[in-house]
N, C-alpha and C positions, 0 to 999 in steps of 0.2 A: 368345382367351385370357380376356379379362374374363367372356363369358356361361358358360364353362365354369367359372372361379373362382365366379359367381353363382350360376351351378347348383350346386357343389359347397353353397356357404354354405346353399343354401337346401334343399336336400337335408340337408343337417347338423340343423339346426333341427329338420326333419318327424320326424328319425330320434330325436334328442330330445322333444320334446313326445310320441309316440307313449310310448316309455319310461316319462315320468312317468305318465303318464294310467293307462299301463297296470299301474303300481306302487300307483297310489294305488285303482285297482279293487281290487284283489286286495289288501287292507287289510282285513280282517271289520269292522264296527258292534262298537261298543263291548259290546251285550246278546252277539254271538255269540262272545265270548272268555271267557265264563263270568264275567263280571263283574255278570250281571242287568242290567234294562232302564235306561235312566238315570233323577236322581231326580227329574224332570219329566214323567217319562209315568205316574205313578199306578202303579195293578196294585195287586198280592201284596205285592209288597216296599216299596211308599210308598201306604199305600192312601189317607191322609187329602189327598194333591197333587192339587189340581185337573187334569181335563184338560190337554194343550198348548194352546196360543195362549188359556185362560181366564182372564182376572185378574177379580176380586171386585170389584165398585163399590160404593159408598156412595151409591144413588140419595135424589136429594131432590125436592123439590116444582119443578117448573118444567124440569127434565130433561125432555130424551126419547130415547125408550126407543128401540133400535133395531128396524128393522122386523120381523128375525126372531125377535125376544123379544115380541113384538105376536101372537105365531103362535097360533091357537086350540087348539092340545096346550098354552098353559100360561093358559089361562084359569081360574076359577076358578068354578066353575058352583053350590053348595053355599054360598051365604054367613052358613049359619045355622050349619053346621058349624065354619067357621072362625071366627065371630063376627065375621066382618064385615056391613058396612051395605048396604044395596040401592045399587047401583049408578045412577046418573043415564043418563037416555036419550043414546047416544051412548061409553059410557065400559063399562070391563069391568075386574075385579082380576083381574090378572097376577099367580102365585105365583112369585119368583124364586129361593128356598132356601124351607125346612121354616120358617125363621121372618120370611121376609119375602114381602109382597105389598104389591103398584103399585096403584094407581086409576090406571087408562092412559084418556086420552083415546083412543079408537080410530081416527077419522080422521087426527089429527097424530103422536099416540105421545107426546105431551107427559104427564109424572107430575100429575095432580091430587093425590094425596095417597100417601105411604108410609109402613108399619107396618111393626114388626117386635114378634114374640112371641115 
């Protein structure tokens, strides 16, 4: 009597849980109810929002920078163009927006020095 009450309870349950789960599938994303994408993911409809997971820092001198912002796609190779200064043996400027650039230690990722123009 009891494992059969237990089976019942727990077969109850499975038959629930399956339900919600399968309720909450079948629920469309917010973009496919014609509502457009939400106002965190940028696009057409919010162009000026940063990417997801992007927030803005205010880097300063003694920072370091993380290693995939270290990546040689944002190095800065042209320092006559930007009006920046020649770089020190071991060190490279990092462009992080149109008006800001890092003097990146290269081995630590530590900021020697930040501009913005």
């Amino acid at each position: 009597m009891k494992t059969g009450r237990l089976l019942g309870i727990a077969l109850g349950a499975a038959v629930t849980l399956v339900a919600a789960t399968a309720t909450a599938w079948a629920d469309p994303p917010h973009h496919a109810r014609g509502n457009g994408p939400p106002p965190h993911a940028g696009g057409p409809h919010n162009r000026d929002a940063p990417p997801p997971g992007w927030q803005k820092k205010a880097w300063r001198r003694g920072d370091r920078l993380p290693w995939a912002e270290v990546d040689r796609r944002y190095w800065v190779d042209d320092y006559a163009h930007y009006r920046l200064r020649d770089p020190g043996r071991g060190q490279r400027w990092v462009r992080q927006s149109d008006t800001e650039y890092l003097l990146v230690e290269i081995a630590t990722g530590v900021i020697i020095d930040a501009l913005r123009r």
